[in-house]
MARMIMI-635715 format. One record per residue (C-alpha): z, x, y; residue in three letters; chain. Coordinates in steps of 0.5 Angstrom, whole numbers, plus 500, padded with zeros to 3 digits. Each point is the difference from the previous one (the first is absolute). Layout:
BEGIN
<node><c3>Z</c3><c1>X</c1><c2>Y</c2><code>ALA</code><unit>A</unit></node>
...
END
This chain:
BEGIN
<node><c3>594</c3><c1>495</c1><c2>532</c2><code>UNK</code><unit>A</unit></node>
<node><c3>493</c3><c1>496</c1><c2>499</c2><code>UNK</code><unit>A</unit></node>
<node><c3>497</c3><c1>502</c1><c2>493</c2><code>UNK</code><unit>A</unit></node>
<node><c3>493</c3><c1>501</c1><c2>500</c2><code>UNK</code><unit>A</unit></node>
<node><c3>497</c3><c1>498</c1><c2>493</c2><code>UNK</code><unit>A</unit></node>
<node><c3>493</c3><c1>502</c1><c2>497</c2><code>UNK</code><unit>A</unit></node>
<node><c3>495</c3><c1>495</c1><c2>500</c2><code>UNK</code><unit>A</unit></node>
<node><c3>495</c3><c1>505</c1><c2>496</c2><code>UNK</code><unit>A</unit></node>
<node><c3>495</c3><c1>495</c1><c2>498</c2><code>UNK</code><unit>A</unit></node>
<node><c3>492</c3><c1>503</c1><c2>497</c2><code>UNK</code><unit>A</unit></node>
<node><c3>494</c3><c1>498</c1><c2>504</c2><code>UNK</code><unit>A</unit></node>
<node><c3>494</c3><c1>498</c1><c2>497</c2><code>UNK</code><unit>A</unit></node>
<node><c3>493</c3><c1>500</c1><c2>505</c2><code>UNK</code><unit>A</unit></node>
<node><c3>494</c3><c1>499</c1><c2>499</c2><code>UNK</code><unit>A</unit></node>
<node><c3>495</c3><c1>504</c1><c2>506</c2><code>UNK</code><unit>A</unit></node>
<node><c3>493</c3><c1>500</c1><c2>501</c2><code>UNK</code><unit>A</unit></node>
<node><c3>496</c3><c1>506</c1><c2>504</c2><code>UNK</code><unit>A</unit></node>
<node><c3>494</c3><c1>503</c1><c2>502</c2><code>UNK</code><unit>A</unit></node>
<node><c3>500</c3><c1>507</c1><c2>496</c2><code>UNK</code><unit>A</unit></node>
<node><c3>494</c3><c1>504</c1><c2>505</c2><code>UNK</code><unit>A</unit></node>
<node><c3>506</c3><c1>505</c1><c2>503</c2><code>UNK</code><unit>A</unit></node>
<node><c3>505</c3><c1>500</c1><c2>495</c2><code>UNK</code><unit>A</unit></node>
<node><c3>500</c3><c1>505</c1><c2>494</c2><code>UNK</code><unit>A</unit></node>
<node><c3>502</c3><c1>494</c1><c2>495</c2><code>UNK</code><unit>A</unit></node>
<node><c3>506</c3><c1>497</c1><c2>499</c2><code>UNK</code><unit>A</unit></node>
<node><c3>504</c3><c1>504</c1><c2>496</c2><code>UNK</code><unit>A</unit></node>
<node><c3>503</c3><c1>505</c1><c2>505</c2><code>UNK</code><unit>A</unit></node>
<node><c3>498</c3><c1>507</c1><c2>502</c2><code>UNK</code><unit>A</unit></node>
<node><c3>503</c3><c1>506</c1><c2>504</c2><code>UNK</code><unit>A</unit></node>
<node><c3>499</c3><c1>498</c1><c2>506</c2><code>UNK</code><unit>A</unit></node>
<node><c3>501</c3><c1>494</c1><c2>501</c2><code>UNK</code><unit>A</unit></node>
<node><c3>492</c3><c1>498</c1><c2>499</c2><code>UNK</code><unit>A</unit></node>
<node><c3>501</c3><c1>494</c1><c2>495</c2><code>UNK</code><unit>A</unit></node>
<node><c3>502</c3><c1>492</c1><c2>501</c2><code>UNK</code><unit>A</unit></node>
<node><c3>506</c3><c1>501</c1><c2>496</c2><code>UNK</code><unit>A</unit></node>
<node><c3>503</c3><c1>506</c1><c2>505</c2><code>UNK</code><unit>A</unit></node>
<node><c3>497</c3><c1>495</c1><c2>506</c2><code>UNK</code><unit>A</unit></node>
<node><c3>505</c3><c1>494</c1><c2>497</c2><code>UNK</code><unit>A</unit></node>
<node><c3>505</c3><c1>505</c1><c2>498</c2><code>UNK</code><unit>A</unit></node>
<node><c3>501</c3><c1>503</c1><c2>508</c2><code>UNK</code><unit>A</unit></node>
<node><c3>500</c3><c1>493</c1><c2>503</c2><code>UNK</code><unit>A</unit></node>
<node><c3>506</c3><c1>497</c1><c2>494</c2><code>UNK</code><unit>A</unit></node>
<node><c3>503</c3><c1>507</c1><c2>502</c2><code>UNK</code><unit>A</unit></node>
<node><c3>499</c3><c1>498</c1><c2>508</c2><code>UNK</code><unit>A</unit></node>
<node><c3>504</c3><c1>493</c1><c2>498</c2><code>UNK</code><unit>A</unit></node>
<node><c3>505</c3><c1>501</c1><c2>495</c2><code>UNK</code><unit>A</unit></node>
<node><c3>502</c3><c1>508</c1><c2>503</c2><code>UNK</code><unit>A</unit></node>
<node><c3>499</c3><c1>502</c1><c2>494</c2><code>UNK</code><unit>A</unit></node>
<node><c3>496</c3><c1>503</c1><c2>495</c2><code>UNK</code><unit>A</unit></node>
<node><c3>497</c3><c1>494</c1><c2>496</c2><code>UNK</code><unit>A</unit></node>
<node><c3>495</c3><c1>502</c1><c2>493</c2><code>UNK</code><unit>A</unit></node>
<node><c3>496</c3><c1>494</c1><c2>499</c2><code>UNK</code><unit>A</unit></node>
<node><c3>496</c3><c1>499</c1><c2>493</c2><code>UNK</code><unit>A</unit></node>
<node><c3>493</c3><c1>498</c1><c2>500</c2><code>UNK</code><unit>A</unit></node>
<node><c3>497</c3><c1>496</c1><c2>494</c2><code>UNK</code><unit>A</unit></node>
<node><c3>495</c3><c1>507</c1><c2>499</c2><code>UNK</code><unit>A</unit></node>
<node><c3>496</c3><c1>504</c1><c2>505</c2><code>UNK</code><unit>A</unit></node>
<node><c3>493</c3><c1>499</c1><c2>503</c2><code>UNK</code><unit>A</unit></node>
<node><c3>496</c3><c1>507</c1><c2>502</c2><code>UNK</code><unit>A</unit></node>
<node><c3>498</c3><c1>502</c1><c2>506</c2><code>UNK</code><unit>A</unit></node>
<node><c3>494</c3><c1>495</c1><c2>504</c2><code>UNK</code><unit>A</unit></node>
<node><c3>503</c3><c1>494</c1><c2>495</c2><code>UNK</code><unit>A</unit></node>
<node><c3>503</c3><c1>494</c1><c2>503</c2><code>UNK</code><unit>A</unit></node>
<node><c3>505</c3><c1>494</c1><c2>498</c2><code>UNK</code><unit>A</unit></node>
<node><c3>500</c3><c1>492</c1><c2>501</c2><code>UNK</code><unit>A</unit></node>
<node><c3>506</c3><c1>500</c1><c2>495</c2><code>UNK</code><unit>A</unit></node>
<node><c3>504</c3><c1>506</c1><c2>498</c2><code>UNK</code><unit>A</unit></node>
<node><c3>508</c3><c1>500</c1><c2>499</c2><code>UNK</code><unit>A</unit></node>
<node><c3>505</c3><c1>504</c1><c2>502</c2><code>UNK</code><unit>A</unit></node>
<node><c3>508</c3><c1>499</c1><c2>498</c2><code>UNK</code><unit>A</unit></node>
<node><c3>506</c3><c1>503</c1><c2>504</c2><code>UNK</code><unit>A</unit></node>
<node><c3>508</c3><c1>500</c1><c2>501</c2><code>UNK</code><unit>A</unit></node>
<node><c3>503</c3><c1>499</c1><c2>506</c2><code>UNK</code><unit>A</unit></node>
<node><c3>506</c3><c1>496</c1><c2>503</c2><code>UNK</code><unit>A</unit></node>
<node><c3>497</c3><c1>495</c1><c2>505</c2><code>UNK</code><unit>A</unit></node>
<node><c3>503</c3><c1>494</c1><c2>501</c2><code>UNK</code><unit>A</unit></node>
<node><c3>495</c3><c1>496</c1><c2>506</c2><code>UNK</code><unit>A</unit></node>
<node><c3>496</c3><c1>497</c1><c2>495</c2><code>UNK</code><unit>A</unit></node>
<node><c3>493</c3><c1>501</c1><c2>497</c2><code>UNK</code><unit>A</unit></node>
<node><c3>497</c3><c1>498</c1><c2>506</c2><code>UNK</code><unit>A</unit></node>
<node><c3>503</c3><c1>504</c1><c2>505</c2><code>UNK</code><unit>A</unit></node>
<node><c3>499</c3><c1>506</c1><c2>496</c2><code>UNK</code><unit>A</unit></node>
<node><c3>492</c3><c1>499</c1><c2>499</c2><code>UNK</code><unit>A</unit></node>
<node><c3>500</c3><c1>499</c1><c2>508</c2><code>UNK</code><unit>A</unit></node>
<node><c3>504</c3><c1>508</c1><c2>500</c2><code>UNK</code><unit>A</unit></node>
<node><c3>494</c3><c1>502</c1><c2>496</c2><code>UNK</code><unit>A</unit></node>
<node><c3>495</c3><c1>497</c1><c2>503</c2><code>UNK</code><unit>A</unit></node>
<node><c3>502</c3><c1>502</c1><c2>507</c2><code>UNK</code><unit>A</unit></node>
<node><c3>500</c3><c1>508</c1><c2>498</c2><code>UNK</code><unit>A</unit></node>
<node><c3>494</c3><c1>500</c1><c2>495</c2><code>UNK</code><unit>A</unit></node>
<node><c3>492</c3><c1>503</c1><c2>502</c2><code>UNK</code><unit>A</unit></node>
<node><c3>495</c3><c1>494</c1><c2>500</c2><code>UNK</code><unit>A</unit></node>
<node><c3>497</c3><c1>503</c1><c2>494</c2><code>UNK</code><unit>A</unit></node>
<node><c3>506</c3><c1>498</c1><c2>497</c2><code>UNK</code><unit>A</unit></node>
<node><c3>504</c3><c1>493</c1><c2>498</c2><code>UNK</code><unit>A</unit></node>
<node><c3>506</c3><c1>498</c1><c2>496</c2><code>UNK</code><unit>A</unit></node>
<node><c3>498</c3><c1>493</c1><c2>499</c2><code>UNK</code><unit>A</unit></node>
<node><c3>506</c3><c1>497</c1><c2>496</c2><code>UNK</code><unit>A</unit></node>
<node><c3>507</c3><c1>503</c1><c2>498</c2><code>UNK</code><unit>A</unit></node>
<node><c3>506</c3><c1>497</c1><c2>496</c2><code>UNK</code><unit>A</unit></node>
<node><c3>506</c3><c1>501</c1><c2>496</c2><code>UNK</code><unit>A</unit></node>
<node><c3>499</c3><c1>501</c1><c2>493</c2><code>UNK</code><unit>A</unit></node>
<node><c3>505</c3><c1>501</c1><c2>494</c2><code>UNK</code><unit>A</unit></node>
<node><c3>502</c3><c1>508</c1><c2>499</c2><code>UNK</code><unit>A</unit></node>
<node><c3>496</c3><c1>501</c1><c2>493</c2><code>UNK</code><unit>A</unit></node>
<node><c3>493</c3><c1>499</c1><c2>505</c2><code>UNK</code><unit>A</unit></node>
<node><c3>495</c3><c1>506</c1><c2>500</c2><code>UNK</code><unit>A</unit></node>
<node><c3>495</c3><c1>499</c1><c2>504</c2><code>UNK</code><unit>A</unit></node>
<node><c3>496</c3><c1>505</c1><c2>495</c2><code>UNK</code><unit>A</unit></node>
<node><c3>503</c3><c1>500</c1><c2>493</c2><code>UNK</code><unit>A</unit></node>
<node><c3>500</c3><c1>491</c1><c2>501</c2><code>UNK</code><unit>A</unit></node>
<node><c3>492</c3><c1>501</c1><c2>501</c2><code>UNK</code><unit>A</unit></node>
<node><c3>497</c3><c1>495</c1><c2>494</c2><code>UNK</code><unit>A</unit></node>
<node><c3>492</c3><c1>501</c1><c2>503</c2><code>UNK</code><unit>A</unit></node>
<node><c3>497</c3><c1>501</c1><c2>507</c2><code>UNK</code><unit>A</unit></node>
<node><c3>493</c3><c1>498</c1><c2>503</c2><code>UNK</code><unit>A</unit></node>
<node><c3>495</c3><c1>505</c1><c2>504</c2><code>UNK</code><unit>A</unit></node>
<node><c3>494</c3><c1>497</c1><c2>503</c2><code>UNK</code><unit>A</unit></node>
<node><c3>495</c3><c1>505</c1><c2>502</c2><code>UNK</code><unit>A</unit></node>
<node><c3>494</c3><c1>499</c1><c2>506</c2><code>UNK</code><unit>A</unit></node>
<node><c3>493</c3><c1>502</c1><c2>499</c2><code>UNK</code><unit>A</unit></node>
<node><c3>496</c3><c1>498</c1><c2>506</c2><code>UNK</code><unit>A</unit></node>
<node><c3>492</c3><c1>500</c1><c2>498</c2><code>UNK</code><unit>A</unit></node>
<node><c3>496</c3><c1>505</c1><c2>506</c2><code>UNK</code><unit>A</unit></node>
<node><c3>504</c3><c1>501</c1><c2>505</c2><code>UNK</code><unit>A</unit></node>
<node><c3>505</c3><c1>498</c1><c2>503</c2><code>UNK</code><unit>A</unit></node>
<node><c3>503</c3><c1>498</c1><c2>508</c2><code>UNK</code><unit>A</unit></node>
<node><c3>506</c3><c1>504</c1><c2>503</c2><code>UNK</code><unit>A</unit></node>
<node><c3>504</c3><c1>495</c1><c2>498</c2><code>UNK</code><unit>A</unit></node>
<node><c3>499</c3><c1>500</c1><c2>493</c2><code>UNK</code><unit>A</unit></node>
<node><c3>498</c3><c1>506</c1><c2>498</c2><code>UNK</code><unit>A</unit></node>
<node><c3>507</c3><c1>503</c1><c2>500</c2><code>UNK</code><unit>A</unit></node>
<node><c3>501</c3><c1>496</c1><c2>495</c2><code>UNK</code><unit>A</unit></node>
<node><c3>495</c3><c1>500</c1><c2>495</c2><code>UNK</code><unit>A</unit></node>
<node><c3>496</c3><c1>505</c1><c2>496</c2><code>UNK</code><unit>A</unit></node>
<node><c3>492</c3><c1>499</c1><c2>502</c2><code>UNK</code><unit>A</unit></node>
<node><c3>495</c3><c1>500</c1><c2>496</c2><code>UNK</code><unit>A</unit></node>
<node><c3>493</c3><c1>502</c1><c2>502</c2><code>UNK</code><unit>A</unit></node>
<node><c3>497</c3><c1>497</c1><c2>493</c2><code>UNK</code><unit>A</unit></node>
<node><c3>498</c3><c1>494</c1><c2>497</c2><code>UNK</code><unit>A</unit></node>
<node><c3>506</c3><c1>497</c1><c2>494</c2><code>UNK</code><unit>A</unit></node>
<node><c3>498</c3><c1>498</c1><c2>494</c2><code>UNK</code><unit>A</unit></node>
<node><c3>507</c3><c1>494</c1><c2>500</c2><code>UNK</code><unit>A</unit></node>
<node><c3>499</c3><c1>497</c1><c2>493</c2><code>UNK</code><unit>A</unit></node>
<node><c3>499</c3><c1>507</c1><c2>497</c2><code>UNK</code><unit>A</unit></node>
<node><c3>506</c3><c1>502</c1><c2>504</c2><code>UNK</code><unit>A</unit></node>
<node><c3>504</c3><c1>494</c1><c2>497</c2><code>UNK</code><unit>A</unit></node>
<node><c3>498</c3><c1>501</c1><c2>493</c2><code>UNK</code><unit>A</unit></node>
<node><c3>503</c3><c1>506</c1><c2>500</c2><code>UNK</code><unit>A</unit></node>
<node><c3>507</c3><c1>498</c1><c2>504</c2><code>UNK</code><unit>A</unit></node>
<node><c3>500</c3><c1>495</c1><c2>493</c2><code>UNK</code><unit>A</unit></node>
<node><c3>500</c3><c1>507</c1><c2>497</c2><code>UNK</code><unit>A</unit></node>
<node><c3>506</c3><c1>502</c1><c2>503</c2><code>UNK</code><unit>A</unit></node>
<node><c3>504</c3><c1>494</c1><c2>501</c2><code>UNK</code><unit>A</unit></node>
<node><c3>506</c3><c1>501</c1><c2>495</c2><code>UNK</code><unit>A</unit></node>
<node><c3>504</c3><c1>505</c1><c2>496</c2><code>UNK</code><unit>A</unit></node>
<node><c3>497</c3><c1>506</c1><c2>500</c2><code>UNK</code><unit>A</unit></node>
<node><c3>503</c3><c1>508</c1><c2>500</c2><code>UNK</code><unit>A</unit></node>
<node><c3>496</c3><c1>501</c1><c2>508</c2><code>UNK</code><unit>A</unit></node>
<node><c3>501</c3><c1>508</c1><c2>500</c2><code>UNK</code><unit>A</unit></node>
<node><c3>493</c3><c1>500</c1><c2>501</c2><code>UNK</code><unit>A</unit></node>
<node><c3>501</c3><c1>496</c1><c2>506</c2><code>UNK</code><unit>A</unit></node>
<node><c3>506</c3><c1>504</c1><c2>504</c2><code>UNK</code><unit>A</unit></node>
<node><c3>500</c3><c1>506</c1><c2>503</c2><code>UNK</code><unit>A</unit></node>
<node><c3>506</c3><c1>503</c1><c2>496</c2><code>UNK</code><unit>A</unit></node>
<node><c3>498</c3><c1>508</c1><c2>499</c2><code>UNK</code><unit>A</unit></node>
<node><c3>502</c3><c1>499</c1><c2>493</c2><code>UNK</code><unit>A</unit></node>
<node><c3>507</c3><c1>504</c1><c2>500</c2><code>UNK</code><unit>A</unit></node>
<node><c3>504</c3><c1>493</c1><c2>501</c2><code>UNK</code><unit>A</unit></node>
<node><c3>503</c3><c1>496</c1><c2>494</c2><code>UNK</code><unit>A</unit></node>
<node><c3>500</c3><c1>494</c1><c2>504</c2><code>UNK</code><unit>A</unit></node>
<node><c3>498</c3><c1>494</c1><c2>495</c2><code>UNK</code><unit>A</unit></node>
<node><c3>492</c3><c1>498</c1><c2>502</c2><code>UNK</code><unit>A</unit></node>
<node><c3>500</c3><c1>494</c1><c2>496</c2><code>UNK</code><unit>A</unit></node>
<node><c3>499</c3><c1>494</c1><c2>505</c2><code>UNK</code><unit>A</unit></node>
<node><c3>499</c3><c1>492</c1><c2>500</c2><code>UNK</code><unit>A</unit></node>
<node><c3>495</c3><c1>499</c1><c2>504</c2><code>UNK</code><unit>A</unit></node>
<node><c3>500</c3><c1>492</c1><c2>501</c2><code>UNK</code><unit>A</unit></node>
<node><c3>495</c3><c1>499</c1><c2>506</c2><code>UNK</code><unit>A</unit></node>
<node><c3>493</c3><c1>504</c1><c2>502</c2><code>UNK</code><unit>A</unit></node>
<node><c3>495</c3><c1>496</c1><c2>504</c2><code>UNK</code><unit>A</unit></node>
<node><c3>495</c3><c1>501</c1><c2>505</c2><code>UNK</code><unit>A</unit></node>
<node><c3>498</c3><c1>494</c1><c2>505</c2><code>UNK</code><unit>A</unit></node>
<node><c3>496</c3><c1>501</c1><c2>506</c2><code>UNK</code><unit>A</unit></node>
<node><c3>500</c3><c1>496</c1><c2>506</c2><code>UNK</code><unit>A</unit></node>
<node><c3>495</c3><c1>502</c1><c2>505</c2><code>UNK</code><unit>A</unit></node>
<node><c3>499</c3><c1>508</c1><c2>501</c2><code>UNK</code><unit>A</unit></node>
<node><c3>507</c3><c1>500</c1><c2>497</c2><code>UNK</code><unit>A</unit></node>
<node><c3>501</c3><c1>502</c1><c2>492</c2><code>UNK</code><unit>A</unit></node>
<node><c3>508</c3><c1>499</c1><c2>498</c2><code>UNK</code><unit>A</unit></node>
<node><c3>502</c3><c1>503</c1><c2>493</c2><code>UNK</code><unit>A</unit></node>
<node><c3>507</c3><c1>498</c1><c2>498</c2><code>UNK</code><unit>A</unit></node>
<node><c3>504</c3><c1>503</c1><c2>496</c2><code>UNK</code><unit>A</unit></node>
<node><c3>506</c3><c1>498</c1><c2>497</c2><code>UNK</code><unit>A</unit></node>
<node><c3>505</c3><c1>504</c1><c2>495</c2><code>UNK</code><unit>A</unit></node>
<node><c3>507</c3><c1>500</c1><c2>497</c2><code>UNK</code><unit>A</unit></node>
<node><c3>500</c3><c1>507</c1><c2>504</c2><code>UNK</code><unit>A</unit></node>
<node><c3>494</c3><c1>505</c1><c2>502</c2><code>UNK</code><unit>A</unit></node>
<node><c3>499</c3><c1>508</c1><c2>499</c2><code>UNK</code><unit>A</unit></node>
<node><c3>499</c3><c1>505</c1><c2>506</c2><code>UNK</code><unit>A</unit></node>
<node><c3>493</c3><c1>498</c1><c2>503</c2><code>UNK</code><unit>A</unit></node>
<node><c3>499</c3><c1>495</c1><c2>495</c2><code>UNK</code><unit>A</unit></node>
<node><c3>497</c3><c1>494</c1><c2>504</c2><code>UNK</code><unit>A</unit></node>
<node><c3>496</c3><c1>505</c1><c2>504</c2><code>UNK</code><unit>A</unit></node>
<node><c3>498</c3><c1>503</c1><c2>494</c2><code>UNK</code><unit>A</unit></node>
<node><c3>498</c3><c1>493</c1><c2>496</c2><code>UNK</code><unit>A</unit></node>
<node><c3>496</c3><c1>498</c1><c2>507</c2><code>UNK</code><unit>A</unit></node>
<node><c3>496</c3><c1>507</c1><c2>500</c2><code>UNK</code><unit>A</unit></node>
<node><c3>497</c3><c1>499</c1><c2>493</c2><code>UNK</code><unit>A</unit></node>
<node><c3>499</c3><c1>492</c1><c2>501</c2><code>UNK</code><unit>A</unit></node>
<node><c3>496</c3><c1>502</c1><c2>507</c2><code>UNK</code><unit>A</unit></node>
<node><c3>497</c3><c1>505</c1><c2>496</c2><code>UNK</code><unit>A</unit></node>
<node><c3>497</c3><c1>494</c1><c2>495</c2><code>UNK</code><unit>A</unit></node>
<node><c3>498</c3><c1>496</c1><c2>506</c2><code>UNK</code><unit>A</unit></node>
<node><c3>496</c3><c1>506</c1><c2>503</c2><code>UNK</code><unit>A</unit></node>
<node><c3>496</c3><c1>501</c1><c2>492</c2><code>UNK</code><unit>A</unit></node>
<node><c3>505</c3><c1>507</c1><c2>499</c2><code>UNK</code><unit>A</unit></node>
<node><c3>503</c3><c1>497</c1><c2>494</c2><code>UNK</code><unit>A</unit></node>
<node><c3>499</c3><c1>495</c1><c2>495</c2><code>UNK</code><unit>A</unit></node>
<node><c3>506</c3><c1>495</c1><c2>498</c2><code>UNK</code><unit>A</unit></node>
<node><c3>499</c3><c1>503</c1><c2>493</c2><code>UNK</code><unit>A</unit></node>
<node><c3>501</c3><c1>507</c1><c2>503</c2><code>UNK</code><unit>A</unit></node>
<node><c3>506</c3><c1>497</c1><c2>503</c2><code>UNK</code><unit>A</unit></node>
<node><c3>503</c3><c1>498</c1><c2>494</c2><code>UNK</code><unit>A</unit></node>
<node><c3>499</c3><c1>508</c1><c2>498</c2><code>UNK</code><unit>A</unit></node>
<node><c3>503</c3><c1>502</c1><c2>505</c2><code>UNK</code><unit>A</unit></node>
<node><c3>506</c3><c1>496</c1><c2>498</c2><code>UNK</code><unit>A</unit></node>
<node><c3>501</c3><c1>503</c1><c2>493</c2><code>UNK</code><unit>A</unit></node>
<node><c3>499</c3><c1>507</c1><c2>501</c2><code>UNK</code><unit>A</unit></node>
<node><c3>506</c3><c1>500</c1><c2>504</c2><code>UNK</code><unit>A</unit></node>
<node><c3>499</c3><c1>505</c1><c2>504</c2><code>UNK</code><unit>A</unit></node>
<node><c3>498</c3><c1>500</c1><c2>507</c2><code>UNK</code><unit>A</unit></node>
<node><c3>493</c3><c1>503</c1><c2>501</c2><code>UNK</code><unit>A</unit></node>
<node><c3>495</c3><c1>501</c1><c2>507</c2><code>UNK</code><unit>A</unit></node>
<node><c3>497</c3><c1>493</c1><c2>498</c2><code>UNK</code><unit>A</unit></node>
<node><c3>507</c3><c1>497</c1><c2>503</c2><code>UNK</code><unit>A</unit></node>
<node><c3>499</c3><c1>500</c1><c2>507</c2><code>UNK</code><unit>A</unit></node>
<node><c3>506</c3><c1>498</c1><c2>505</c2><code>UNK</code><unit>A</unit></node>
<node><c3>499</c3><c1>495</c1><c2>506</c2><code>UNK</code><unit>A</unit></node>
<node><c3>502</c3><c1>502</c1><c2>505</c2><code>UNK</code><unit>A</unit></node>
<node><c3>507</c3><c1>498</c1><c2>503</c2><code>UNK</code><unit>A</unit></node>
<node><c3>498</c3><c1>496</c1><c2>506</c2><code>UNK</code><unit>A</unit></node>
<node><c3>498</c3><c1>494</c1><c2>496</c2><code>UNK</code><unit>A</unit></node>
<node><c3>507</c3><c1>499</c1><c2>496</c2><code>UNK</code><unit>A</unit></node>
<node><c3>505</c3><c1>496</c1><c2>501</c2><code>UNK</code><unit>A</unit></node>
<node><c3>506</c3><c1>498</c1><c2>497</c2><code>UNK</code><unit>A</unit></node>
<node><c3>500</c3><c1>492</c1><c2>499</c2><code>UNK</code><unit>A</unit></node>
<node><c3>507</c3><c1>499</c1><c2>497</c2><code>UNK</code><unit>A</unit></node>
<node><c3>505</c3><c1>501</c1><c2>495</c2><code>UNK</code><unit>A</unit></node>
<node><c3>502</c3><c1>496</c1><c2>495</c2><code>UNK</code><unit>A</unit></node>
<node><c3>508</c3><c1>499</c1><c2>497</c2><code>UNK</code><unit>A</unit></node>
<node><c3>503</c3><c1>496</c1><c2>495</c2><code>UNK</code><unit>A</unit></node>
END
């Protein structure tokens, strides 16, 4: 009689997706999240139920260039063939673009040392086929004085005043804000953020407020005020979710 031995190994992916139809990353009652999508297909491949683990959540409307995911499973055809089995099953607003084995000790969430977002302001309006991906914006933009107050932000600073926490939860809001820059090509005004880790809404709450300078609302000092209250007030607006992406995690 053959012995059939486990090979369980964990599967470290990195996915993009187009997030216009999903209820975010994070998986939700009924089925609506790009987490529950990926769950049915490895389900579908290994005939069982397989939880997988992402680097973080991304909300409704965000997408994803670079998020990270881990799971365990038995799969011994090689990483190749299990991309293609991914690839095969999966909506075209989503794609595993790489999987491979790593040491059981890797979590995709707990492991993460920093992640960059990048964030698309689009000036005036914008095509069809950019305007899904983007936040337009009607009115002039004053970028020096939106890059001065991004030099504001960069660093370590307690950004409650910057996440949409109700004030209930205990999590640490001290964060190392290592990047913040605002560039412009064209119509298209980049804000790039990158942190050791981010709060709930917060790069959509930091490119409201820098927004919100450019436009002539706020002041870099005003900005600077807003930080040390720490506490979120009406002048901290949220960008809409549309013009987020998730860029890459960073490990060790």
């Amino acid at each position: 009689m053959s012995v059939i031995i486990s090979e369980t190994r964990r599967w470290k992916c990195v996915c993009a997706y187009d997030g216009t139809a999903f209820a975010g990353w994070q998986s939700q009652a009924g089925g609506a999240a790009i987490q529950d999508v990926i769950e049915a297909r490895l389900a579908k491949i290994f005939k069982v139920p397989v939880r997988l683990h992402g680097s973080g959540r991304t909300d409704a409307g965000v997408h994803a260039l670079g998020q990270v995911f881990h799971f365990d499973a038995d799969w011994r055809h090689g990483a190749d063939k299990l991309l293609a089995a991914l690839r095969t099953g999966l909506p075209p607003a989503i794609q595993v673009k790489s999987a491979r084995v790593v040491p059981a000790a890797f979590h995709a969430r707990f492991q993460a040392t920093g992640k960059r977002y990048e964030y698309r302001v689009h000036l005036g309006d914008a095509d069809p086929f950019t305007r899904p991906y983007c936040w337009p914006v009607f009115r002039p933009l004053d970028l020096a004085a939106m890059r001065a107050a991004a030099t504001v932000l960069r660093g370590r600073h307690d950004f409650r005043s910057f996440t949409a926490l109700n004030g209930t939860e205990r999590e640490d809001t001290v964060r190392d804000l290592r990047r913040l820059d605002v560039t412009r090509r064209g119509r298209l005004v980049r804000i790039t953020a990158e942190a050791d880790g981010f709060l709930y809404k917060m790069v959509r709450s930091l490119v409201g407020v820098l927004v919100a300078v450019g436009e002539g609302k706020l002041t870099p000092a005003q900005v600077r005020e807003i930080l040390g209250t720490q506490k979120r007030t009406a002048l901290v607006q949220t960008a809409p979710p549309q013009g987020l992406f998730l860029v890459k995690v960073f490990y060790a």
